[in-house]
N, C-alpha and C positions, 0 to 999 in steps of 0.2 A: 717553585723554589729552586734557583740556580746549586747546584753543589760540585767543587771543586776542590779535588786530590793530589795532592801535590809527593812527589815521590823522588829520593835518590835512592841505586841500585847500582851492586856490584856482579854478587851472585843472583840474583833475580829474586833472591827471597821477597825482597820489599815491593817489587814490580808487582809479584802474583800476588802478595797480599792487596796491597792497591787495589789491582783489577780486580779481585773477590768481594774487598768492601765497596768496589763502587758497583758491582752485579749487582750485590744486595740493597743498596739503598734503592735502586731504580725495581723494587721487585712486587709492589705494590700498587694499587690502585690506577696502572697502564706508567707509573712515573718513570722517565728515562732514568739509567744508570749515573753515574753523577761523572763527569767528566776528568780523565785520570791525563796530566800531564808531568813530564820529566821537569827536575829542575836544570837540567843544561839544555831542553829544548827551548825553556820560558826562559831559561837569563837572569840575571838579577835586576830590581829594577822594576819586576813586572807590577802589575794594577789589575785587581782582585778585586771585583762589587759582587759573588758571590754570597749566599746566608748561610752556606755550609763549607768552611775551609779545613780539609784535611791535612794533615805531616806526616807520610809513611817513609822510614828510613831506617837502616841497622845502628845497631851502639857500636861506636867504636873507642873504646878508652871508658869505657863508660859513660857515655856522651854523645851527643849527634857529631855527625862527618862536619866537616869546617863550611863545605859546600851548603849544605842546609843549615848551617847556624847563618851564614854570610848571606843566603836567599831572605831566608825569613828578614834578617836586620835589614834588608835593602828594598823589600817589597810593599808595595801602597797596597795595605788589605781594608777590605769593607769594617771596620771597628766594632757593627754591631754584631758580627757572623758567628756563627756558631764552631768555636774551635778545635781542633782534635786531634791529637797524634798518635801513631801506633807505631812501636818500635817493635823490631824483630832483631831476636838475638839468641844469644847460645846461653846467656844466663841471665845475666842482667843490665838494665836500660840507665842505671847509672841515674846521673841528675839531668837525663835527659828533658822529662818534662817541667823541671823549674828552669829551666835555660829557657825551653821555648814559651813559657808563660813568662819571666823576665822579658823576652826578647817583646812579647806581643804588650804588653804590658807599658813599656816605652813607648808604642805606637796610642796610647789607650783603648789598646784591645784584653782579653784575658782568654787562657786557655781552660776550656769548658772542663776536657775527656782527656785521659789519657789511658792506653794501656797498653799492653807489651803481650808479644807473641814468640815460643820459642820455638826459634825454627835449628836446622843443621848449622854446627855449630863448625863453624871454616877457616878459621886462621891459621892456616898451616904454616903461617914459619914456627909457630909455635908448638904445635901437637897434631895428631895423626888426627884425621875422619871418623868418626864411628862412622862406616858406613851402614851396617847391620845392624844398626835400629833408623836408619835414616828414613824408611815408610813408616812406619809408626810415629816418627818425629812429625813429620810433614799432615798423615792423618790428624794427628791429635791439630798440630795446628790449624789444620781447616775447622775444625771441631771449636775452636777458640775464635776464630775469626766470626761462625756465626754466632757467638755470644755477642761478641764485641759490636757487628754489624747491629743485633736488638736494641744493642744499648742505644748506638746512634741512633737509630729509627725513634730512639723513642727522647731525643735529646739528654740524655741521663747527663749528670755532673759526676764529678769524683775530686776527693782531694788529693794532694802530693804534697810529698814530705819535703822540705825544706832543706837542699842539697849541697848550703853553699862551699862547703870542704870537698864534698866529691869534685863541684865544678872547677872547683879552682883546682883538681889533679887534672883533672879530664883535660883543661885546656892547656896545662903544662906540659903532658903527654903528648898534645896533638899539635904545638905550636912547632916544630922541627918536621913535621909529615913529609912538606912538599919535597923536601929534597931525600925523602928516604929511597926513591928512587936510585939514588947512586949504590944503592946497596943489591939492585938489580942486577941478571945478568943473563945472558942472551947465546942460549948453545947452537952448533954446526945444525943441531936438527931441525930448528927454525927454517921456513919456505918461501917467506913472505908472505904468509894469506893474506894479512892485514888485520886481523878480526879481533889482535891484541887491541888495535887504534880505532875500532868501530867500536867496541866497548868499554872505551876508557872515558867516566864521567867528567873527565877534566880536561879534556880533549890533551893530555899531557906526551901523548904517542906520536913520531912522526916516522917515516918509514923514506930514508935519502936514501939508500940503497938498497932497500927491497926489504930491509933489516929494520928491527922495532928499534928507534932512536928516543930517550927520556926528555923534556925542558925542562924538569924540576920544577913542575907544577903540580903534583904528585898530592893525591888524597890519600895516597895508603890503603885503596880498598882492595888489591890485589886482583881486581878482575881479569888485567890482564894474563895473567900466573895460571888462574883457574880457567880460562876459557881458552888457551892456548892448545888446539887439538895436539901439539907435537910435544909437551910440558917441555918449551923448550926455552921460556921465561921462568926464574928463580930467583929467588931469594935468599944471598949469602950463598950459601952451603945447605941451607937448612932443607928445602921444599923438594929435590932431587926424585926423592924417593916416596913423597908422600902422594898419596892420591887425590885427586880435584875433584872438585862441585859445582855445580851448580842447577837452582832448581828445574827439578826435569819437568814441569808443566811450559819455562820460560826458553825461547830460541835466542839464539845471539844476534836476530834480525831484531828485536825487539827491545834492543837498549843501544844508549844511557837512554 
């Protein structure tokens, strides 16, 4: 039985979950892991014959990232597959899982599973880190993941509530993203590493003078902000002084 995890990732949260649910699928009976790929490796467009198709991704708006509502709408998936997403967030997943059951739904597919993981909760233009419960966060989340991983194992179903006011915020919120970029901003302390443009899911970073330049294709996931070793990428006024994350099991070699 083919199984494929399909994942976007800023702070690495959604990555490590990924790779954790697809350890555990493959953990029985000699069966390999189930195969974990990015959605900006695969593209949109991609073709999925798969019997087990996973959605790992953070809420953003309450809602999935625009990149993974736009993947799922554009991808030829197997119809009979077994479907399933798991959101990671800092509270809550929003109308995340009736989006991607609409979305699967138009194709005459349906989403099986869904369930949601709270990891370190990150959007600093908004509010400070806790960092000091951030192990415990992260514990308890692995703690949840192998709940979630039984459930799959054993193809469990679940229902979802019927979202369609949340969605219709969620995508009001998110329709103006790409260009929040311009609200970016770029200090002397910046070196050029590059590592803003290596982990930016949109590939939305281009670096003409050594310096991170925006195209306003802009997801809003901040990764560049948070994995910036000099925090020399900001937001507004806001981020200056707040502390970054991102999960410490994940390297910045290993996204989007």
């Amino acid at each position: 039985m083919n199984k494929t995890i399909y994942y976007f990732t800023a702070t690495g949260n959604s990555l490590h979950a990924a790779l954790y649910i697809a350890e555990g699928l493959g953990d029985a009976e000699g069966l390999p892991p189930a195969e974990v790929v990015s959605v900006t490796k695969a593209g949109m467009n991609v073709k999925c014959n798969s019997d087990v198709i996973g959605f790992v991704f953070p809420s953003f708006c309450w809602g999935m990232p625009n990149m993974m509502r736009d993947f799922i709408a554009s991808g030829d998936f197997n119809k009979d597959a077994y479907f399933f997403t798991v959101v990671t967030c800092g509270a809550s997943p929003g109308g995340s899982a009736f989006d991607a059951d609409a979305l699967l739904r138009e194709k005459g597919a349906k989403l099986s599973y869904s369930a949601k993981v709270k990891m370190v909760s990150n959007y600093i233009p908004m509010y400070e880190i806790n960092t000091a419960a951030q192990d415990e966060v992260l514990a308890k989340a692995e703690r949840e993941l192998d709940i979630i991983t039984g459930d799959l194992k054993e193809r469990k179903s679940n229902a979802f509530k019927k979202a369609r006011l949340i969605s219709k915020i969620h995508k009001m919120m998110m329709k103006d993203c790409k260009t929040e970029d311009k609200k970016y901003n770029v200090s002397d302390a910046c070196d050029g590493c590059g590592i803003c443009a290596a982990v930016c899911p949109a590939g939305n970073i281009e670096l003409p003078d050594g310096k991170p330049g925006f195209k306003h294709n802009c997801e809003h996931c901040i990764a560049c902000i948070h994995w910036c070793p000099r925090r020399a990428i900001n937001y507004k006024d806001k981020t200056q002084k707040r502390k970054r994350y991102h999960h410490p099991k994940v390297k910045a070699e290993q996204l989007p």
